[in-house]
ZAMARGU-4260 file (C-alpha; in steps of 0.2 Angstrom, whole numbers, plus 5000, padded with zeros to 4 digits):
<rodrens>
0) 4989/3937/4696 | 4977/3936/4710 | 4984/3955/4717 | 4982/3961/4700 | 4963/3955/4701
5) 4960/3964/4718 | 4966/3980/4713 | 4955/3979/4697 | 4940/3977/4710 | 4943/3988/4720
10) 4946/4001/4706 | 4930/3997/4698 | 4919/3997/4718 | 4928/4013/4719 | 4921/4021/4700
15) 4906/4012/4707 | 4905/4024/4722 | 4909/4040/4712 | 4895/4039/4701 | 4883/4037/4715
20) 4889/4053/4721 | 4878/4068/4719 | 4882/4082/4710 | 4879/4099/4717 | 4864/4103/4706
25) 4857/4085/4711 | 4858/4092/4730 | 4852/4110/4724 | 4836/4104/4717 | 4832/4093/4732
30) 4834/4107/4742 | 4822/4118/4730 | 4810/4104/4733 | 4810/4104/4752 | 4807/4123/4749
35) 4827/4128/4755 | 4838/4140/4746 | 4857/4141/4750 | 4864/4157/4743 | 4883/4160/4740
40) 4891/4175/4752 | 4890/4186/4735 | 4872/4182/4734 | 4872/4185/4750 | 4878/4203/4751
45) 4869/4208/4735 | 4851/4203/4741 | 4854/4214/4757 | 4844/4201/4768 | 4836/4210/4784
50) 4832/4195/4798 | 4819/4199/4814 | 4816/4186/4829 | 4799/4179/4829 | 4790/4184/4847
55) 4779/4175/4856 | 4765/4187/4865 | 4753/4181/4876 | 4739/4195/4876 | 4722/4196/4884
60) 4713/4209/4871 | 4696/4212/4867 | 4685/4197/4863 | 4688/4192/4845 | 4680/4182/4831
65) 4684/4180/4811 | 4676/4178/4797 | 4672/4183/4780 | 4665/4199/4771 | 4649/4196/4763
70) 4637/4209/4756 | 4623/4215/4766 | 4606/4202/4764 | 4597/4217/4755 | 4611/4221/4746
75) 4614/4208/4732 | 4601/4207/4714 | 4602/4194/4704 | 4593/4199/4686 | 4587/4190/4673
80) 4574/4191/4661 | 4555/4189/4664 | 4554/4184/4646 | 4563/4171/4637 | 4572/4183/4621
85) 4585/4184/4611 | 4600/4198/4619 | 4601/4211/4607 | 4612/4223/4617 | 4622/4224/4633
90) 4626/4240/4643 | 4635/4237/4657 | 4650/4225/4661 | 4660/4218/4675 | 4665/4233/4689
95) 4652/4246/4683 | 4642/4256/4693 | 4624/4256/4690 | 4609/4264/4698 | 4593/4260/4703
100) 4581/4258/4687 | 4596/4260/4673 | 4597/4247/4658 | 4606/4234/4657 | 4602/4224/4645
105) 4588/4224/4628 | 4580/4207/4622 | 4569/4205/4608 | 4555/4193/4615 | 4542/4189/4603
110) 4531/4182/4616 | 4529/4203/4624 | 4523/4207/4606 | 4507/4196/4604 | 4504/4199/4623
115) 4504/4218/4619 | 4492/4212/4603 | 4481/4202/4615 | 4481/4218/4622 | 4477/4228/4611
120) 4462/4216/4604 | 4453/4215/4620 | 4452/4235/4622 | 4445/4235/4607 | 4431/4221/4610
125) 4427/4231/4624 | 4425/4248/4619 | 4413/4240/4605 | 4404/4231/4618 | 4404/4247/4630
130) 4395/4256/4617 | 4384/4242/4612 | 4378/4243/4630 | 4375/4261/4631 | 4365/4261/4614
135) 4353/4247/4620 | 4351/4256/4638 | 4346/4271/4628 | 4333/4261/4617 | 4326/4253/4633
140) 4324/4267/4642 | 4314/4274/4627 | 4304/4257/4628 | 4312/4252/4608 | 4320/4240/4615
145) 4318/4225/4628 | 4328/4224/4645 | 4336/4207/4641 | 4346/4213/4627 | 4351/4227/4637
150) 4355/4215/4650 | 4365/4204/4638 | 4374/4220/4633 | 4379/4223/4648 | 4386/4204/4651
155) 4395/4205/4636 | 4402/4221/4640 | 4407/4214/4657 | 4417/4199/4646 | 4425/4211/4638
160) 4432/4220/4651 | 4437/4207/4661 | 4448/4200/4647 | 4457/4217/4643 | 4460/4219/4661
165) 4468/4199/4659 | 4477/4208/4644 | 4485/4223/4656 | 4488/4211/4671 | 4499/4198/4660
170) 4509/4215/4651 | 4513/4222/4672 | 4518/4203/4673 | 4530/4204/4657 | 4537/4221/4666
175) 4527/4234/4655 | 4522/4248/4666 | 4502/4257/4668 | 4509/4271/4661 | 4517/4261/4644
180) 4501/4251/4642 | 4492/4267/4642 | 4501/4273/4627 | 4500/4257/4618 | 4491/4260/4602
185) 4482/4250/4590 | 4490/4260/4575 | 4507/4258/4578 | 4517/4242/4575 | 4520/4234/4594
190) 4538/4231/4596 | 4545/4215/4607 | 4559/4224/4613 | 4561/4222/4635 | 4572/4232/4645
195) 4582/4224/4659 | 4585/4233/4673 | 4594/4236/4688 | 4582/4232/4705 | 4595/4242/4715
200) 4611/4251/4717 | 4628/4244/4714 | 4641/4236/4704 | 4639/4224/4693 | 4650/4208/4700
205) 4644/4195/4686 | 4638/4196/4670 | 4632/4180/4661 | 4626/4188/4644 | 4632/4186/4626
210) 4626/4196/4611 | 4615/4187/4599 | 4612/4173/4613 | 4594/4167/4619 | 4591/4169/4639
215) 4579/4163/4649 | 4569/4166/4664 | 4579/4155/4672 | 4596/4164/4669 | 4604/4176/4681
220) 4613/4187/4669 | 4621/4199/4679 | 4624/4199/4699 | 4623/4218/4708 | 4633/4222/4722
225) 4628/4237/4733 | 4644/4236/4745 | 4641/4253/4752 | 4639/4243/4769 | 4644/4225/4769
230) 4640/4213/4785 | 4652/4199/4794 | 4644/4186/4803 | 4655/4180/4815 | 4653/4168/4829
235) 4652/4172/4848 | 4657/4158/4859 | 4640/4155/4872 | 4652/4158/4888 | 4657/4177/4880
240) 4639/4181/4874 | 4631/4189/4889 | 4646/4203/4882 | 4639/4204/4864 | 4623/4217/4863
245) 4615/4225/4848 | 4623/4245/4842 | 4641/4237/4851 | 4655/4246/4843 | 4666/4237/4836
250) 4681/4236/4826 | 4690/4226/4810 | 4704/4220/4803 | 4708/4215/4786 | 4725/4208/4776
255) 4725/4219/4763 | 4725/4237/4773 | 4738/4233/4786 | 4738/4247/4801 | 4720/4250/4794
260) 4703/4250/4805 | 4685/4248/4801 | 4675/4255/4813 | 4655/4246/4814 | 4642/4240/4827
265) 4631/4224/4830 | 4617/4224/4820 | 4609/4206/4828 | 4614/4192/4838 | 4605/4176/4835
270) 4594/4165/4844 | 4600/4150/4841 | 4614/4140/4848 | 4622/4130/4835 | 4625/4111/4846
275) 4641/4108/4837 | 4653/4124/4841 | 4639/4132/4856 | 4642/4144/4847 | 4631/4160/4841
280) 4630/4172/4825 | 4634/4187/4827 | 4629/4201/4814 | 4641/4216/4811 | 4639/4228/4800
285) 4653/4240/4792 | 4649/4255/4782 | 4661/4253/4766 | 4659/4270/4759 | 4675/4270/4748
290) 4672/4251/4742 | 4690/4244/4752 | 4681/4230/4759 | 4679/4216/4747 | 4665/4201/4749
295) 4678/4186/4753 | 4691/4195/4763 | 4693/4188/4779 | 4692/4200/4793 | 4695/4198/4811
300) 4681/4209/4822 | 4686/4215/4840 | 4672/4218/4850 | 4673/4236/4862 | 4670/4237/4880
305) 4673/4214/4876 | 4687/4207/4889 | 4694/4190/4877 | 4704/4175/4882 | 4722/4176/4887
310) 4732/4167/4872 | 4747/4166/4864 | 4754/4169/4848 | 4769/4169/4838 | 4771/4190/4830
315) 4782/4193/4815 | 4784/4211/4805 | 4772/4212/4789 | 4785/4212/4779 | 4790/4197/4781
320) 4774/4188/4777 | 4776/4186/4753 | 4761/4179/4745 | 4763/4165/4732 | 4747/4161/4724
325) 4732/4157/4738 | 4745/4154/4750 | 4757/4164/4763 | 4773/4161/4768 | 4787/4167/4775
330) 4807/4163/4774 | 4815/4158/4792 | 4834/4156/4790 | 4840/4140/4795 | 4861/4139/4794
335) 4873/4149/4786 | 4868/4154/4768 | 4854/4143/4769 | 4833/4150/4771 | 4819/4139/4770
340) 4802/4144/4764 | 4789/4140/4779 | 4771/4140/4774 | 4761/4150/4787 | 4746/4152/4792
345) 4740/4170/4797 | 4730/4178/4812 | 4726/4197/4816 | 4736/4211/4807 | 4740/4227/4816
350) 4752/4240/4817 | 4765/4233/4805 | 4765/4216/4812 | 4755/4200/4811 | 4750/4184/4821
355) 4756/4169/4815 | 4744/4155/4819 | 4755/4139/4810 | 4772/4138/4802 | 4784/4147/4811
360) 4791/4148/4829 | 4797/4160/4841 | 4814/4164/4841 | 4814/4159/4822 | 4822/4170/4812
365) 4814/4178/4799 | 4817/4188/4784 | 4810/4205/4783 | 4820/4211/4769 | 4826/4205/4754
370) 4814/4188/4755 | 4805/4194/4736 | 4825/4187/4731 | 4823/4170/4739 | 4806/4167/4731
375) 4814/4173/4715 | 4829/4160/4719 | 4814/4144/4723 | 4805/4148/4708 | 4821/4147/4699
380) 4826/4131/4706 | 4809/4123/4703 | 4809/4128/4686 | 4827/4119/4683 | 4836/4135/4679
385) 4852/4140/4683
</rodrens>
């Protein structure tokens, strides 16, 4: 009896153990988590996976700084209304050109209309009191009339004026030109219609307007953009600034135009230090006639006729760099079937490769074909399908 009771036991311990076991989509979506793919031999072949050796290089370049593309100080409008109004039409929209002076935008704002009344009113009180004035000169200079009511007259001709020209100073505040108040006509029904208009050339990059909506001085309803040249204010170490001087050529880098250089010069060079980093602004300036450079693109900036700091860094092909979302990463092979995904972080970009900065090491392995089918294969994975 007691051996038939062991046996149950270890019957049971042993059923125990088996159902602990993990079954081999348990350890697949583990895997996925950590960011690792294991692909069958058949997988294998059909993705056509291309691998390259990370290097290190140690290079002593020109002196180099990054940061990001911003649009040039004089080269950003931010337009809004000088009048609160109601928006009755819209002209442009995100990603259109516009030139200096065009509409925008059309407002009905009531409060231009009894300004252009008030006006109107006041250059009519003065041409009445003008006239007054002439008439009583001519009666005192024929002794029918007395100096003081020429005098006052005169004073209340002077009131008069002084409050129309108060009339035309608020309109030129409200936008309307000498030239439109001048044709402003007491016969004709005064309109509150405002233009808005574009202080400068560009594309518009924001526009914060809805049709039938009421805006605000306040408001910035559309953001301008003239990215025609665009600046990059990057840091200069103090040790390396006696190299930095103004009209420097220099030469940039960015992501998205692999192989691709921007030539520009150093506009201005700052005169402060800043105590934390010691270090000092540098201004350069890249003409961006065809629009590639983008405000926000990071963009490394080599200095001419500059002698850097020798470093070293880890270089992998382009190709093997994938975007996924706001990251980079890249697919290092770590066994026999098996790639992980290796989140890096990236340095300068030229000639068909790229400085990795974090995430992957030399002599790693990396895939330079074929990784579009591992991050295919992850997604997979994370998403629970087979």
């Amino acid at each position: 009896m007691k051996r038939w009771f062991t046996i149950i036991i270890l019957l049971a311990a042993a059923c125990g153990r088996d159902g602990d076991a993990k079954t081999p989509e348990a350890v697949d979506e583990e895997a996925h988590a950590r960011g690792v793919i294991v692909l069958t031999p058949e997988q294998e072949a059909s993705a056509q996976l291309a691998t390259a050796k990370a290097e290190a290089r140690t290079t002593t370049g020109l002196l180099q700084a990054t940061a990001e593309v911003e649009p040039s100080g004089d080269g950003v409008a931010r337009v809004g209304p000088r009048l609160g109004g109601r928006i009755l039409s819209l002209s442009v929209g995100i990603g259109d050109a516009v030139k200096k002076g065009q509409t925008l935008a059309t407002l009905d704002a009531p409060e231009l209309s009894r300004a252009k009344a008030d006006y109107l009113s006041a250059a009519a009180s003065w041409k009445v009191a003008r006239e007054k004035a002439d008439r009583e000169k001519a009666l005192y200079d024929k002794k029918i009339s007395s100096e003081a009511d020429w005098r006052d007259a005169e004073a209340e001709a002077a009131r008069a004026r002084a409050d129309m020209q108060a009339g035309a100073s608020l309109l030129r505040s409200m936008g309307v030109g000498d030239a439109q108040i001048g044709k402003l006509d007491l016969d004709r029904k005064q309109t509150s219609g405002i233009s808005l208009t574009a202080p400068i050339e560009g594309v518009v990059v924001e526009r914060n307007a809805t049709l039938g909506e009421m805006a605000e001085p306040s408001d910035a309803l559309f953001v301008i953009m003239d990215l025609r040249q665009v600046w990059v204010q990057v840091d200069v170490f103090e040790r390396d600034l006696a190299q930095a001087k103004v009209g420097q050529k220099v030469t940039a880098h960015v992501t998205a135009y692999p192989g691709r250089a921007f030539p520009g010069s150093v506009a201005a060079i700052g005169a402060v230090v800043e105590p934390k980093t010691r270090a000092v602004q540098v201004r350069v300036v890249l003409p961006n006639d065809d629009g590639a450079l983008k405000p926000g693109m990071f963009a490394t900036v080599e200095l001419e006729g500059t002698s850097g700091v020798a470093h070293q860094r880890v270089v992998v092909p382009s190709t093997a760099v994938q975007r996924d979302g706001d990251r980079s990463v890249v697919f290092v092979k770590t066994g026999e079937h098996e790639y992980a995904q290796h989140i890096v972080k990236l340095g300068l970009e030229t000639a068909g490769s790229v400085e990795i900065e974090e995430g992957v090491a030399a002599g790693d392995e990396v895939i330079t074909t074929g990784s579009f089918v591992l991050k295919s294969e992850l997604r997979k994975g994370e998403m629970g399908e087979d």
